[in-house]
N, C-alpha and C positions, 0 to 999 in steps of 0.2 A: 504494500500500500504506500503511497508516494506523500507523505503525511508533510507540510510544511514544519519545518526547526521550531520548538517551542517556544512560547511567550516568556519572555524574560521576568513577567509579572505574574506565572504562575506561583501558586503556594507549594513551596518544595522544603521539608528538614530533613537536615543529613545526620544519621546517626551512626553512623559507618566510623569505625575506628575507635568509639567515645565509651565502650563497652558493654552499656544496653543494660538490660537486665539479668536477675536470677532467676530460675524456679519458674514457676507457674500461676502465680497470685492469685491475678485476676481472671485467672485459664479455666478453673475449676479445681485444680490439683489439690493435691498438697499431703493428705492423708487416706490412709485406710487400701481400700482395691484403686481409688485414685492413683494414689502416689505408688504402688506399685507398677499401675499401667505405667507410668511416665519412665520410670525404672525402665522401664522394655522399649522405651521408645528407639531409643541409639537405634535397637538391635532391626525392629521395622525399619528404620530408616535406611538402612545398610543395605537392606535386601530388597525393598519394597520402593523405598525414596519415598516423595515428599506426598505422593498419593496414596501408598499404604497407610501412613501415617493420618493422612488426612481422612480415609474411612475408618479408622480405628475410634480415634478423635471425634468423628462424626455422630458413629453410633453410640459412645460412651459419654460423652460429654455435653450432648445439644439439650438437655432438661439441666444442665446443670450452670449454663451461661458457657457454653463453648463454642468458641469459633467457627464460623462457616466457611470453608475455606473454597478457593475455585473449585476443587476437585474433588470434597467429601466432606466438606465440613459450613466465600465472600463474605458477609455480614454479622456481626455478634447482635441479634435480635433478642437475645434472652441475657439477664444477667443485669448487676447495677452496679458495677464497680466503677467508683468516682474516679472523674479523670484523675491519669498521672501524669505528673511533668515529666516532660520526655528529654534530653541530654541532646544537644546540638553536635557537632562536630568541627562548627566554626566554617562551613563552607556557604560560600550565597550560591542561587538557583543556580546561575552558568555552568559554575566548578560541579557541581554536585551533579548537574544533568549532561556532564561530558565528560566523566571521570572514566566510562568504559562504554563497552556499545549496548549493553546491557541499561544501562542508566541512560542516554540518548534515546534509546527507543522508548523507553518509558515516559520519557518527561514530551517526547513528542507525540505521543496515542493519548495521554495525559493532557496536554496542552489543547490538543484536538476534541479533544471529547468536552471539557469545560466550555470551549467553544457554541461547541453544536448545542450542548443542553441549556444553555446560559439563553442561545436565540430563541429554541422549542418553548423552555418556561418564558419568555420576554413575550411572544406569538402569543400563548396560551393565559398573558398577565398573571402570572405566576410570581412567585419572589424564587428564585435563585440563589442560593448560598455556596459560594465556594468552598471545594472539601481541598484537600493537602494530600500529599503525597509524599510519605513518608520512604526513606533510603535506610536500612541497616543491614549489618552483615553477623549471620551466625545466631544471634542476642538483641533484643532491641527492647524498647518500652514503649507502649502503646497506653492510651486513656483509657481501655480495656483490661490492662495487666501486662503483662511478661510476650514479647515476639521474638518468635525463634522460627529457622529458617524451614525444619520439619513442620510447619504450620502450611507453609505455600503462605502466599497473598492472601490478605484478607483489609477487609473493612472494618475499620469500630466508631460506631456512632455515636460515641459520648465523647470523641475527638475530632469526627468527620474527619478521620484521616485515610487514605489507602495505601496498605504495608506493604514493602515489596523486597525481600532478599531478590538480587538479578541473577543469584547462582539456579534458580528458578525456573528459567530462561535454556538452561544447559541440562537440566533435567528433562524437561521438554521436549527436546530434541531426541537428547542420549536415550533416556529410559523410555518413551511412549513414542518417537518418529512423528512429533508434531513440529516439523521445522515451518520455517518460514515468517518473513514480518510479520503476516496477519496471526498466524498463530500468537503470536508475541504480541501485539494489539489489541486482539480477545479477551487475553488474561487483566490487562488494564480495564478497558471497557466495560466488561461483568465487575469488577469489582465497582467502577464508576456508579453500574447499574443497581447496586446495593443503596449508594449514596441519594440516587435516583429517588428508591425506595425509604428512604428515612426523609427526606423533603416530603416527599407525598404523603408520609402516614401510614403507608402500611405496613413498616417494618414493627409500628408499634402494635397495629392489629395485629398483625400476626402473633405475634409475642404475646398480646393479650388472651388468644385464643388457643395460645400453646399452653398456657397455667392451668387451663381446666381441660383439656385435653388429652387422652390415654397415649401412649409412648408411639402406639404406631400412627395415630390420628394428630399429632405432632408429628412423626416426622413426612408425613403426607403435605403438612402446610408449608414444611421446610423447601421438599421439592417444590412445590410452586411457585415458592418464595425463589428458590434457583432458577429453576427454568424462567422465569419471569425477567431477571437477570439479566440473563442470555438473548431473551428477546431484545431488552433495551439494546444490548449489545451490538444487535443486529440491525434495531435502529439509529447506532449510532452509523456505524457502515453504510445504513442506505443513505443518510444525509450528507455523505463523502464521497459517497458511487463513483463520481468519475475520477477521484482519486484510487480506485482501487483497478488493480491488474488483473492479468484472465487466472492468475493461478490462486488468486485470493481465498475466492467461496470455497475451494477443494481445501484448499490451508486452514481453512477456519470448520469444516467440516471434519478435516484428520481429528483435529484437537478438541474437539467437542465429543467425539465419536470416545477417543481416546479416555475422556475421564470421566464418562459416565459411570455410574454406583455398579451397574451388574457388571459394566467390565471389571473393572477395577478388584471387584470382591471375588469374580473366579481366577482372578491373576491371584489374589494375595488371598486366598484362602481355600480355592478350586470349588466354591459352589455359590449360589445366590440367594441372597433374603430379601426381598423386594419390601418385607415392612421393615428392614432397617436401613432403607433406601432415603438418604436425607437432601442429593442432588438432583435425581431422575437418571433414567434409563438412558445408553449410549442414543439410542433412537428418539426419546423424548429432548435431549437437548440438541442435535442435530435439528430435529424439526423449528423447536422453537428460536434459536438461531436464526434462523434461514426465514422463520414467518417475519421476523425482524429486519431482517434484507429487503425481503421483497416487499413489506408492507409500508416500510418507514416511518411508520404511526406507532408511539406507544401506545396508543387506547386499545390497538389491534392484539397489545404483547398482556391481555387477562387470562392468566392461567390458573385464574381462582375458581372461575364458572360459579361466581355466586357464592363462594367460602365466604367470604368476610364482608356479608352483608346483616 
């Protein structure tokens, strides 16, 4: 995708270098089968990378305020841990969004994407708030708790920030065969799409509807809340169109395909549980993707069909 260089007035902190956090805080961890899971994380992470980790996390953690992350877990919708000050690294936007190519293509699908939603909500007389885009490596600290790089990307809306180790990026490729810019774009834009979703309100419905909610009827809103994501995502791509190349939709299609709940869980566990499905099906995010392409309309990307009314 042929993105213009980023706005030098986008909201970017670099935490890269400055040490980050401990532990699990505001993760859910800490004790008991918790903190034993986390014990064993290294070991998924070895084998598995950053989307074992992320189904693991997914199914164990989302009643408990845990992460959503792109691939099994985007947005923390549940949970009330009060912002934490997060540790700068002393670098301004420029430095920090051209430190590797990793970090450029971020701060540019980033820059892009605030863009596009900034006009859509301005069209729609919406109010717009800009979210940030947070840089750490390995460790970091988010207004949600403790960020570590076995999380993947994720969103926390008690900071409107979106988290992003770029070693990420090379998992991507290495471990799941989703190369390519847009595949790298996607990962931005879904989490954007989170952001999306906490301006509009329904990141709190949801979350509202998940406290009274049986485990599997939670994580049924979770995927919708994902797939819904992905559509925005999709909408942001169609409001770029003719910034994007002919091998884009395939590229954004690999990666979608790639981290859906049922692949993922017969890679890392060799069988499927569809009620502890918290992103959607390889084929349900492909779809809704792609309705977000072709439709370029969020009102198109309701993948609640009447949930949260």
């Amino acid at each position: 995708m042929r993105l213009d260089d980023f706005d030098p007035n986008i909201n970017v902190e670099d935490q890269r270098g400055s040490g980050g956090g401990s532990g699990f805080g505001g993760f859910g961890g800490g004790s008991g089968g918790g903190g034993l899971l986390f014990a064993f994380l290294p070991m998924i992470f070895s084998r598995f990378g950053v989307f074992g980790v992320a189904v693991v996390l997914g199914i164990f953690l989302f009643f408990g305020g845990g992460l959503q992350m792109l691939g099994g877990g985007g947005s923390q919708v549940a949970g009330s841990s009060a912002p934490t000050e997060t540790r700068r690294a002393g670098s301004d936007t420029a430095s920090s969004c051209t430190l590797d190519a990793g970090s450029k293509v971020a701060c540019n699908a980033f820059s892009s994407a605030d863009k596009t939603w900034a006009a859509i909500f301005a069209k729609q007389g919406k109010q717009f708030d800009q979210p940030k885009l947070v840089f750490y490596d390995g460790n970091g600290q988010s207004g949600c708790g403790a960020a570590q790089s076995a999380m993947g990307p994720f969103y926390c809306p008690q900071d409107q920030g979106v988290y992003l180790d770029t070693s990420f990026f090379q998992e991507l490729v290495q471990k799941f065969g989703a190369s390519g810019d847009f595949a790298q774009d996607y990962v931005i834009a879904h989490e954007f799409g989170h952001h999306i979703q906490n301006l509009l309100g329904t990141s709190d419905r949801v979350s509202s509807l998940q406290r009274r909610a049986s485990a599997t009827d939670g994580n049924r809103l979770s995927v919708m809340l994902e797939l819904q994501a992905d559509c925005f995502a999709g909408v942001w791509a169609a409001q770029n169109r003719a910034r994007m190349d002919p091998d884009d939709l395939a590229e954004g299609m690999t990666a979608a395909k790639a981290i859906g709940d049922d692949t993922l869980q017969r890679e890392m566990q060799g069988r499927v549980v569809p009620d502890s499905f918290t992103h959607g099906t390889s084929e349900q995010r492909m779809t809704w993707l792609k309705r977000g392409i072709d439709s370029g309309d969020y009102r198109q990307c309701d993948t609640f069909a009447g949930a949260l009314n």
